[in-house]
N, C-alpha and C positions, 0 to 999 in steps of 0.2 A: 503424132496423135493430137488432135483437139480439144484442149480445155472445152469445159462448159462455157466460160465466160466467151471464148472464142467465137463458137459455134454460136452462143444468144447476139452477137454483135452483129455475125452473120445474117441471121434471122432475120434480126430487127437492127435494121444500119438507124445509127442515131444522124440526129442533123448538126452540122459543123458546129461545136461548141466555141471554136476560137474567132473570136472578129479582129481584124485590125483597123486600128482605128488614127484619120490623120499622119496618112504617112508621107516624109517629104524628105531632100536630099535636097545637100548642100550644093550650089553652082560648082563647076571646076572646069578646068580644060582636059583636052583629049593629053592621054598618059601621066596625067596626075592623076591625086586619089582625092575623092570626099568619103563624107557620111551621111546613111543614112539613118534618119530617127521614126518613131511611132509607137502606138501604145496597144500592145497585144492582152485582148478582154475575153477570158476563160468562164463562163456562164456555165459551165459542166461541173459534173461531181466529181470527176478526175483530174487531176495534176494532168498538165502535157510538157512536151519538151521541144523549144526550136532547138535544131542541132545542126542545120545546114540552110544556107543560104547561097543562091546563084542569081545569075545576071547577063545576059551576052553584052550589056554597056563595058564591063570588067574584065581583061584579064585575072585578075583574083578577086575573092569577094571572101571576107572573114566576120564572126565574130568578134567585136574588140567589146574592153572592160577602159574607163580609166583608173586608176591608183595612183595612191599618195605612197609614198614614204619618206618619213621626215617629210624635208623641204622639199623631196622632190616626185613632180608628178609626169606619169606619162600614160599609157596605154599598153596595153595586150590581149593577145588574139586569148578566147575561151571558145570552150568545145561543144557548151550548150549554155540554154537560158532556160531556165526552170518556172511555168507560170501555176503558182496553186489550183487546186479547184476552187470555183466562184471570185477566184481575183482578177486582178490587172496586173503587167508588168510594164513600165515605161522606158523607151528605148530614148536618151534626150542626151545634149550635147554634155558632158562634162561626165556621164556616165555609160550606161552599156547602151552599145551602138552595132551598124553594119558598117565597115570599111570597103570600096568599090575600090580597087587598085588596078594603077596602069587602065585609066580609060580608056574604050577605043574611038572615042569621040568629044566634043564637047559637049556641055551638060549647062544650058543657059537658062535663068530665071523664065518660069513658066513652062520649060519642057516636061514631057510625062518619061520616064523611067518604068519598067518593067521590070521588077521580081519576083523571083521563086522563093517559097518560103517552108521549109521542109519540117513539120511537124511529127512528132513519133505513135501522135493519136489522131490526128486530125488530119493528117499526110500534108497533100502538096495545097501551096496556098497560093494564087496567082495574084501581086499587087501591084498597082499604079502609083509612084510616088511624084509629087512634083515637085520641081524645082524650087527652093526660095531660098532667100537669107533670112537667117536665125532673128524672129523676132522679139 
């Protein structure tokens, strides 16, 4: 059965509230891993959710977070990124990121990369990141 809310979305489809914004990835070679960064801008009155990310560059493609504890810092896969309504959330080196693992190619300064970006309101997001070093 259909909510109200369901059925008005229906009716009345809203326009993409999520933009992303400056998206780019790290150089690497074929069967190593980089990262991807960019800044995902929510202009909606809803909260959305990325919760999956794909790629055919990747064998896998995750979620990562970094952390600290004590002295010591590393990273881990997380199962979503949560962006408010009306905010931004920044995906940048040293914090929450895309992990591209086991390339199936190389990945040279200036190349375009191809992502899916799976939203839980906003659904499928097709992007072009390019290649650079972290400036």
């Amino acid at each position: 059965m259909y909510s109200i809310l369901t059925i008005l979305f229906l009716l009345f489809p809203q326009e993409n509230q999520i933009k992303i914004n400056d998206p780019w990835v790290r150089p690497s070679s074929e069967k190593m891993a980089t990262a991807l960064y960019f800044t995902i801008e929510n202009s909606g009155s809803l909260a959305d959710t990325l919760f999956e990310v794909s790629s055919d560059i990747a064998e896998k493609v995750e979620l990562h977070e970094t952390y600290s504890d004590g002295d010591m810092m590393g990273m881990r896969k997380t199962e979503m990124i949560v962006i408010g309504a009306s905010s931004s959330f920044e995906l940048k080196p040293g914090g929450y990121h895309i992990m591209l693992m086991k390339l199936k190619k190389d990945i040279n300064a200036g190349d375009e990369v191809e992502v899916l970006l799976h939203f839980k309101v906003a659904g499928e997001i097709n992007i072009l990141a390019v290649a650079r070093k972290p400036s």
